[in-house]
TORKOL-4160 file (C-alpha; in steps of 0.2 Angstrom, whole numbers, padded with zeros to 4 digits, m for minus):
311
<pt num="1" X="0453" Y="0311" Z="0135"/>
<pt num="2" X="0464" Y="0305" Z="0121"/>
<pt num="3" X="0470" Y="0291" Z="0116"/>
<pt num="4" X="0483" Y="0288" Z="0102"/>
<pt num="5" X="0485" Y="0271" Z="0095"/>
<pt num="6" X="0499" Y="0264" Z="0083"/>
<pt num="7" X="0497" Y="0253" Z="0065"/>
<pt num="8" X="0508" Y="0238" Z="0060"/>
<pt num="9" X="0520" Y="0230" Z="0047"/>
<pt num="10" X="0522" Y="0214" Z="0043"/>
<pt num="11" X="0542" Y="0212" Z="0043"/>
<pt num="12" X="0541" Y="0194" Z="0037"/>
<pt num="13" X="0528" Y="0181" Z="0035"/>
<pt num="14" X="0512" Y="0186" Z="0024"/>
<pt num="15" X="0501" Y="0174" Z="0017"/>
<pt num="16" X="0512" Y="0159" Z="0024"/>
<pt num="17" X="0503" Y="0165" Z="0042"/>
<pt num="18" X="0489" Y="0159" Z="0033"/>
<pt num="19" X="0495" Y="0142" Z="0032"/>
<pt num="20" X="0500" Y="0140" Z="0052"/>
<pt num="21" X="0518" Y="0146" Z="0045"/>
<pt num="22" X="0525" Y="0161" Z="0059"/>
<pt num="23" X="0524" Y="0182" Z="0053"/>
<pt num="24" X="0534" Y="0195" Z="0063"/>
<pt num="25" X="0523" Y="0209" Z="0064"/>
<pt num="26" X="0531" Y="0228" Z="0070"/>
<pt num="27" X="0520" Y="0239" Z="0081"/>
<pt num="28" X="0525" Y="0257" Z="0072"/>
<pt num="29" X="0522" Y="0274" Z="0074"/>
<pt num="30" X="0508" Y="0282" Z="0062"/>
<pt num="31" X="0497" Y="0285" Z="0071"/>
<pt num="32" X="0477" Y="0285" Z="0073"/>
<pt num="33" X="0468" Y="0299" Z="0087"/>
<pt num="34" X="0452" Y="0296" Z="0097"/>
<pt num="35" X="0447" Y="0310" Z="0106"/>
<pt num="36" X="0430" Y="0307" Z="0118"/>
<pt num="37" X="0423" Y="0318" Z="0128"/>
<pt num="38" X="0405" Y="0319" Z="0137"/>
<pt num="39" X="0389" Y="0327" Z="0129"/>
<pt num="40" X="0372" Y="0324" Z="0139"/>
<pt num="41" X="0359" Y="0311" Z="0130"/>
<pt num="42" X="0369" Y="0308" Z="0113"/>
<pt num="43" X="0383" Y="0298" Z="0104"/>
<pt num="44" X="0390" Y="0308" Z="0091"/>
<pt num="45" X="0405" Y="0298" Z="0079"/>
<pt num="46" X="0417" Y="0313" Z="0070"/>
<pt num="47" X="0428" Y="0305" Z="0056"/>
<pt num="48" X="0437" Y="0321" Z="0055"/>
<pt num="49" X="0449" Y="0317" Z="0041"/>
<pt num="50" X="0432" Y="0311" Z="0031"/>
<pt num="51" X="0423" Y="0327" Z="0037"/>
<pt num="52" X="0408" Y="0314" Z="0042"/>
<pt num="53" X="0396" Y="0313" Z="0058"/>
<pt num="54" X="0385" Y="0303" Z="0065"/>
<pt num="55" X="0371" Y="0305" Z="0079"/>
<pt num="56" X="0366" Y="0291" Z="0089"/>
<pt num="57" X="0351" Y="0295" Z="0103"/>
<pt num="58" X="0358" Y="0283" Z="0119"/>
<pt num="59" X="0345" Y="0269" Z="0116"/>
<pt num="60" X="0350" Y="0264" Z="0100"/>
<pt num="61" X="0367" Y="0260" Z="0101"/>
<pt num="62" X="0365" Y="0243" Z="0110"/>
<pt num="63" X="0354" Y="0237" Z="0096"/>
<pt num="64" X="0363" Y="0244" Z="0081"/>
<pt num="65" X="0370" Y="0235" Z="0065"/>
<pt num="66" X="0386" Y="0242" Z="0060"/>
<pt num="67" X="0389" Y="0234" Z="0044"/>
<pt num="68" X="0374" Y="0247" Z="0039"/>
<pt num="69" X="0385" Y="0263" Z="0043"/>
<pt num="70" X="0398" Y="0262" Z="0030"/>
<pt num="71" X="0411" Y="0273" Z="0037"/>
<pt num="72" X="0406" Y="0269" Z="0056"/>
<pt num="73" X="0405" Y="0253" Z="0054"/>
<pt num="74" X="0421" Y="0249" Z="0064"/>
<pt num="75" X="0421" Y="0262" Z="0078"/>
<pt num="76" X="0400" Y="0258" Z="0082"/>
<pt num="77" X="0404" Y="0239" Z="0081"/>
<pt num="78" X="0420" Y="0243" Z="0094"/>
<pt num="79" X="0407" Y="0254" Z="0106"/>
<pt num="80" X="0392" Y="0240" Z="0106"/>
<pt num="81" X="0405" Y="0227" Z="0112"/>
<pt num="82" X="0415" Y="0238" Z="0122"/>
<pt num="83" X="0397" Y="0241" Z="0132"/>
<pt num="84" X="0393" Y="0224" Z="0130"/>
<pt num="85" X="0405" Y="0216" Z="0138"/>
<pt num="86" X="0406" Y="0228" Z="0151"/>
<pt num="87" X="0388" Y="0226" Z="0155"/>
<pt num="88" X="0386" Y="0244" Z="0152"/>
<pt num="89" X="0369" Y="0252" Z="0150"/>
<pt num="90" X="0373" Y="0271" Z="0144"/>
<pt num="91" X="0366" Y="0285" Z="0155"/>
<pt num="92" X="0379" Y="0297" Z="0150"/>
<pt num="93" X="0380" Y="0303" Z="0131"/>
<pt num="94" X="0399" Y="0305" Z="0122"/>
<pt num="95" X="0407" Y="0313" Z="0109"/>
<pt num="96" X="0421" Y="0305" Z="0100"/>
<pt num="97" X="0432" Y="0313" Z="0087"/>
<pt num="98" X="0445" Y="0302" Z="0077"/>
<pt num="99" X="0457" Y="0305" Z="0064"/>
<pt num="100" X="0473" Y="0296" Z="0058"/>
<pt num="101" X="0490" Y="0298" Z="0049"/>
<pt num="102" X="0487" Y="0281" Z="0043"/>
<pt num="103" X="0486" Y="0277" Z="0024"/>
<pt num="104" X="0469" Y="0264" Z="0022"/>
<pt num="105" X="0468" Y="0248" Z="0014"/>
<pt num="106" X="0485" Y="0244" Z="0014"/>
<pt num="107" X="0489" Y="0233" Z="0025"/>
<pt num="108" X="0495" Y="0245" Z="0039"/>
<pt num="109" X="0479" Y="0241" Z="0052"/>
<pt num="110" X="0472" Y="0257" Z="0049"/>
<pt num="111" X="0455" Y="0249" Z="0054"/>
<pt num="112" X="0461" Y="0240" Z="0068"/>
<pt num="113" X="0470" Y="0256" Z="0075"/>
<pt num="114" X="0454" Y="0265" Z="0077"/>
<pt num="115" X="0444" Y="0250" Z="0086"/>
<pt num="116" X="0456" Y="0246" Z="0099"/>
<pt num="117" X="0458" Y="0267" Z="0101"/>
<pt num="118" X="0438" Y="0266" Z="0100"/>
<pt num="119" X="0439" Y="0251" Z="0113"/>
<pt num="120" X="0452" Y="0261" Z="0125"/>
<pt num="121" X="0442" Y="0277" Z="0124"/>
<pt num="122" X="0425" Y="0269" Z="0130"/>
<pt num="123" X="0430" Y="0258" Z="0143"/>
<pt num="124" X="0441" Y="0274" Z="0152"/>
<pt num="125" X="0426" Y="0286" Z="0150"/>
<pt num="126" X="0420" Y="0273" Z="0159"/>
<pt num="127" X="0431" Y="0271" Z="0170"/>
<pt num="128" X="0433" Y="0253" Z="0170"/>
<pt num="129" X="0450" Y="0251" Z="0160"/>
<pt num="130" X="0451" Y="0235" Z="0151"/>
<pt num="131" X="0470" Y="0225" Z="0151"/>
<pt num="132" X="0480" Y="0221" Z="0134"/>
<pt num="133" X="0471" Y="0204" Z="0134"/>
<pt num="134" X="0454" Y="0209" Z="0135"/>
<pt num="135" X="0460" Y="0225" Z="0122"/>
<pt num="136" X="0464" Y="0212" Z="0109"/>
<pt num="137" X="0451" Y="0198" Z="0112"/>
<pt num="138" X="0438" Y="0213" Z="0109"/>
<pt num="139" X="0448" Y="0220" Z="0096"/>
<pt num="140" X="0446" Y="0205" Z="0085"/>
<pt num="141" X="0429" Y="0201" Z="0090"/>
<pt num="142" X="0426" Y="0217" Z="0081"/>
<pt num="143" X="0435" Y="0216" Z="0065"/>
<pt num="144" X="0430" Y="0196" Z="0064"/>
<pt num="145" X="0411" Y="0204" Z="0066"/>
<pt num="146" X="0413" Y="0217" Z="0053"/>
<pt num="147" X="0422" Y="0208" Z="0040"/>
<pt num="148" X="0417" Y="0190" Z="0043"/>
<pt num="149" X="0432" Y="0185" Z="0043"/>
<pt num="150" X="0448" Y="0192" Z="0054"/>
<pt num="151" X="0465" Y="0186" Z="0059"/>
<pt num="152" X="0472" Y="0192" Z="0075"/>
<pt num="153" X="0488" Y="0200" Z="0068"/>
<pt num="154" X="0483" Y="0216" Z="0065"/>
<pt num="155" X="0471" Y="0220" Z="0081"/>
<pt num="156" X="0487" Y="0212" Z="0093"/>
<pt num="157" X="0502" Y="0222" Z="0086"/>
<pt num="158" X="0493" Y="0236" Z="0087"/>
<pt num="159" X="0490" Y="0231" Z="0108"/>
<pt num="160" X="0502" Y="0226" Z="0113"/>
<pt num="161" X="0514" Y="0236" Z="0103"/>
<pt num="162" X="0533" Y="0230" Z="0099"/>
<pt num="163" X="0538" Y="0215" Z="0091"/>
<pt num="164" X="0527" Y="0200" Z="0089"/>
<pt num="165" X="0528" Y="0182" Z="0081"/>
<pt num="166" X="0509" Y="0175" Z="0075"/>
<pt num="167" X="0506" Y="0157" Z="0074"/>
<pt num="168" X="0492" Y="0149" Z="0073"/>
<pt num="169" X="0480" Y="0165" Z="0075"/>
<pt num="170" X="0489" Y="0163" Z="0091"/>
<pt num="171" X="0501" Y="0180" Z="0095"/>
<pt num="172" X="0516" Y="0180" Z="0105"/>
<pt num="173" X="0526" Y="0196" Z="0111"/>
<pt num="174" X="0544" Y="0195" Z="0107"/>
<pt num="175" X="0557" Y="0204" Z="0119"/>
<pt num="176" X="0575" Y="0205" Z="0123"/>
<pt num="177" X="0587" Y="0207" Z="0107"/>
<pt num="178" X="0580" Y="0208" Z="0093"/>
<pt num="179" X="0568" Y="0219" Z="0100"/>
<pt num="180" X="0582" Y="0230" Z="0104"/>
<pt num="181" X="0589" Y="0230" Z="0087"/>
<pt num="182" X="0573" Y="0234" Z="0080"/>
<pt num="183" X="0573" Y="0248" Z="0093"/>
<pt num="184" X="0588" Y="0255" Z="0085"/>
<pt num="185" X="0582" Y="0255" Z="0066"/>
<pt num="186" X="0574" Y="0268" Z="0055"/>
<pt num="187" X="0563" Y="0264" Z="0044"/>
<pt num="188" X="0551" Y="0270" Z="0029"/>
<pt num="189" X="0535" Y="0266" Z="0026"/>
<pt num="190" X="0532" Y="0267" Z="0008"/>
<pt num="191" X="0512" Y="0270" Z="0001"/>
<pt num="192" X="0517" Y="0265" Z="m0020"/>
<pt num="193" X="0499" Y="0263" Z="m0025"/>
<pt num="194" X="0481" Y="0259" Z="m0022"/>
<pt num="195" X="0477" Y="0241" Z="m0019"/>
<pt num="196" X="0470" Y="0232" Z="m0035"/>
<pt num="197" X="0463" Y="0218" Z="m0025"/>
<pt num="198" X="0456" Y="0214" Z="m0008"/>
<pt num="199" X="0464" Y="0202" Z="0003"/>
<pt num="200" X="0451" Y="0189" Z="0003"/>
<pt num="201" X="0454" Y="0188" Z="m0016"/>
<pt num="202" X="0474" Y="0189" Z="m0014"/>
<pt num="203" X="0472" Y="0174" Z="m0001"/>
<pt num="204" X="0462" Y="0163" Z="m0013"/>
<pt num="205" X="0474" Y="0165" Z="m0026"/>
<pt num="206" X="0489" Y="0160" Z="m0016"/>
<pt num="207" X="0480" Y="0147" Z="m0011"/>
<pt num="208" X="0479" Y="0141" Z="m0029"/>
<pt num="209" X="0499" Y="0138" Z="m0031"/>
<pt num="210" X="0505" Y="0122" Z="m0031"/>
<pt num="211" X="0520" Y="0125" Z="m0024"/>
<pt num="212" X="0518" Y="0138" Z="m0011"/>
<pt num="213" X="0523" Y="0125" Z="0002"/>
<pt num="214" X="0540" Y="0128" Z="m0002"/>
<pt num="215" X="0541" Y="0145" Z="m0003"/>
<pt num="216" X="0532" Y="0147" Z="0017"/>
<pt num="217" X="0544" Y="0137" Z="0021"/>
<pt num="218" X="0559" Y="0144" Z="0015"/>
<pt num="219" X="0552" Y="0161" Z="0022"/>
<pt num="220" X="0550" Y="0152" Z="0039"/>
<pt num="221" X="0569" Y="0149" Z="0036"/>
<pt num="222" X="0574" Y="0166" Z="0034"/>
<pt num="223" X="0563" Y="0172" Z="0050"/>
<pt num="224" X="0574" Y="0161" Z="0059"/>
<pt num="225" X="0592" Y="0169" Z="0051"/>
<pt num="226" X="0581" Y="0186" Z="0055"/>
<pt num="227" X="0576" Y="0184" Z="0074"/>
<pt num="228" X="0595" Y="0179" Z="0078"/>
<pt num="229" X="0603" Y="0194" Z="0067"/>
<pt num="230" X="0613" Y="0210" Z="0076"/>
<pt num="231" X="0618" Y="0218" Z="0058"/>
<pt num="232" X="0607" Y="0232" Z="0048"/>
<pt num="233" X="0614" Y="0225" Z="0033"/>
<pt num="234" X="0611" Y="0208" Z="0034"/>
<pt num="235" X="0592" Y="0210" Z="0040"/>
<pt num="236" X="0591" Y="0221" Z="0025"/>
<pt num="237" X="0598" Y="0207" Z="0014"/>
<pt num="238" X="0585" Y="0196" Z="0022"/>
<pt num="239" X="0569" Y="0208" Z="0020"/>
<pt num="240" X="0573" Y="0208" Z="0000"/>
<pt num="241" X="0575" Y="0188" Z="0000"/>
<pt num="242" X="0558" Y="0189" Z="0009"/>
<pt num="243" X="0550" Y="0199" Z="m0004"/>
<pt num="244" X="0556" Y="0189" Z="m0020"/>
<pt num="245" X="0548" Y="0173" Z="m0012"/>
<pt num="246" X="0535" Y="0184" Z="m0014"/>
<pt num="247" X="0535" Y="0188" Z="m0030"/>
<pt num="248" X="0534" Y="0169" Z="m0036"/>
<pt num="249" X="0517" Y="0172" Z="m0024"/>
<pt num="250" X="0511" Y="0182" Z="m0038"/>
<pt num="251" X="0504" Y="0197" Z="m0027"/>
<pt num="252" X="0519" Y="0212" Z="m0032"/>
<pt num="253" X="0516" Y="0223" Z="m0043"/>
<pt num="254" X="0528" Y="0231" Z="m0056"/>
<pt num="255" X="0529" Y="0246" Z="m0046"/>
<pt num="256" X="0533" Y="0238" Z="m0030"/>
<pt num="257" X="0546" Y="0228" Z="m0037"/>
<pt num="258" X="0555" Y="0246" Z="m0044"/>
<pt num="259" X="0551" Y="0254" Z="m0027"/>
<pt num="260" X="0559" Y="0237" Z="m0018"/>
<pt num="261" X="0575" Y="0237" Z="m0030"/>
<pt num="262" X="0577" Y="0258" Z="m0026"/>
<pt num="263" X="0577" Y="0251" Z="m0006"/>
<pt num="264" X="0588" Y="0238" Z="m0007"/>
<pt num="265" X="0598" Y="0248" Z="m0018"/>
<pt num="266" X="0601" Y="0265" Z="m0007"/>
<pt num="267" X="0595" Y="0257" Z="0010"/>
<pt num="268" X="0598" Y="0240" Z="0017"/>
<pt num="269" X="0583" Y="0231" Z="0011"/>
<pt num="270" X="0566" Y="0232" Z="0008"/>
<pt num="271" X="0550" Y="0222" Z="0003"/>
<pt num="272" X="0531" Y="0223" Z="0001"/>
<pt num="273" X="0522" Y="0222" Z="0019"/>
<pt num="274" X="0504" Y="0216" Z="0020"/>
<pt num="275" X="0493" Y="0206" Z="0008"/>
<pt num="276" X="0499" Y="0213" Z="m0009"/>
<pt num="277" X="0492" Y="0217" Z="m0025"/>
<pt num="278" X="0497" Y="0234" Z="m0021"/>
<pt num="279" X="0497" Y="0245" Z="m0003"/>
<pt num="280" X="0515" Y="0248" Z="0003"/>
<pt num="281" X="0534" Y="0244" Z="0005"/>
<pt num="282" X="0544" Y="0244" Z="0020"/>
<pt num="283" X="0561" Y="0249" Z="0018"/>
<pt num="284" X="0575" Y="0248" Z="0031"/>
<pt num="285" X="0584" Y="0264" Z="0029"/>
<pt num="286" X="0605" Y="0265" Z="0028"/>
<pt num="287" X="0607" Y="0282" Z="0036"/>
<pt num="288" X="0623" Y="0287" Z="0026"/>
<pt num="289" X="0612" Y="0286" Z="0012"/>
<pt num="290" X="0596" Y="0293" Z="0014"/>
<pt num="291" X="0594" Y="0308" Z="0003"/>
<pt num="292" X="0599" Y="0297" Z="m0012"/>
<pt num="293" X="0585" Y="0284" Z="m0005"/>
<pt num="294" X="0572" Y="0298" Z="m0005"/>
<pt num="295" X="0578" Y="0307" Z="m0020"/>
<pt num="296" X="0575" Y="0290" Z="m0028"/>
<pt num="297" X="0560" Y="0287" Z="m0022"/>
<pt num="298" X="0551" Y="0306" Z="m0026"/>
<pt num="299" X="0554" Y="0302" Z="m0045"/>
<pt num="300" X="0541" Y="0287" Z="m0041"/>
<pt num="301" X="0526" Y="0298" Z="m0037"/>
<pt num="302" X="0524" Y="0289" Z="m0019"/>
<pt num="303" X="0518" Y="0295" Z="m0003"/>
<pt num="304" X="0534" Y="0293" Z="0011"/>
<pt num="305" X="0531" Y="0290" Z="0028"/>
<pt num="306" X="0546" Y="0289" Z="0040"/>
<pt num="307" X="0544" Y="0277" Z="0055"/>
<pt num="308" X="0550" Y="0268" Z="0071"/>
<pt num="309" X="0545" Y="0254" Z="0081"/>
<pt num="310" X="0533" Y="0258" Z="0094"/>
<pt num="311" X="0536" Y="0249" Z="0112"/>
């Protein structure tokens, strides 16, 4: 059995979410793999694109502390509660293989891709297939677990798929036009750099600026313009306003901010997606332009992943 799970964007919104401000998250498709399969008396983990494994006998997987296995750590955390919560006691061993096109620690939900995959997986080998809600409540129970702390953002998207407006740690699914719009654009999904920071450290620094009231407000302002818009261009026009509020957040970087100016220059519009401090552009591609976008962007040493909203 396999199951294939998306990753995430933020299209407008970070750190203002933080304050009870709204983000629009994108559901798109890079993608992670879990494979399971059954294998008598065992539990074997294969993080294929790590080339790491891991053997479990049966008995221990109920009791196990995941923080302690590194690289596991969030597929073991996603089996324990997936068993938990179905009251599961495991008579039957399973293998399950991952891997992932996703870029980590980026702010694409690379994480969150394999737990709810990891989720998916158990509960159909089990057959006792879990709905969206209980997918996502589990979802974040893991990631709050493993990193402390957890917003619901990326695990959600990442269910539910398509468009989705957070508030409030609460998510709500977006339908209708804009979703149909979104449908209809391409997009690039740019990895510029390793992160300097983690978010928890990005966070507390925005937390810091005075005046960073006025700037989530003026981004709530543009998601209003942006949920209501039916032209490429001016959505474009509205990603890069998002991203120079941004920049007076303090969390671009100087390559970013080149790698925003080439996407705003040769596509419609582009910004940083995710926490900062390095990680990724999104850019919204103008497909009467795109080889002069990409021949742009190969002179910036970057990794460039084309992508589209995933439903």
């Amino acid at each position: 059995m396999i199951v294939e799970t998306p990753s995430k964007v933020i299209l407008f919104g970070e750190h203002a979410v933080v304050y009870g401000y709204r983000a629009i998250a994108m559901a798109i498709d890079l993608t992670s793999t879990v494979e399971i399969k059954r294998l008598d008396n065992k539990i074997v983990l294969n993080l294929n694109d790590l080339n790491k494994s891991l053997r479990l006998n049966l008995d221990e997987i109920k009791d196990i502390e995941p923080k302690n296995f590194g690289d596991f750590k969030y597929c073991l955390c996603a089996i324990k509660n997936t068993l938990n919560y179905l009251d599961i006691e495991p008579k039957i061993g399973f293998e399950i293989n991952i891997s992932s096109k996703i870029p980590v620690s980026c702010g694409l939900g690379s994480s969150a891709s394999i737990t709810i995959g990891v989720i998916k997986a158990v509960s159909r080998f089990y057959d006792r297939e879990l709905k969206d809600d209980e997918i996502a409540k589990l979802g974040y129970t893991v990631e709050r677990e493993v990193q402390g702390k957890a917003s619901v953002t990326d695990t959600s998207t990442i269910t539910y798929k398509g468009i989705l407006e957070i508030k409030n740690n609460k998510p709500k699914k977006i339908k209708g036009k804009f979703e149909e719009f979104l449908k209809n654009c391409k997009f690039l999904v740019v990895y510029v750099e390793d992160r300097k920071k983690k978010t928890a450290e990005l966070v507390n620094e925005v937390a810091k600026i005075e005046y960073k009231d006025e700037i989530f407000k003026e981004i709530d302002k543009i998601i209003d313009k942006a949920l209501k818009v039916d032209s490429k261009e001016e959505f474009g026009k509205l990603m890069t306003k998002n991203h120079e509020l941004l920049k007076r957040l303090n969390i671009s970087t100087p390559k970013i901010d080149r790698v925003v100016d080439i996407g705003s220059k040769f596509g419609f519009g582009a910004k940083l997606t995710g926490a900062g401090g390095g990680g990724c552009v999104i850019i919204l591609v103008d497909e009467n332009r795109e080889k002069e976008l990409l021949k742009e962007l190969n002179k910036e040493n970057v990794k460039i992943f084309r992508c589209k909203m995933v439903s």
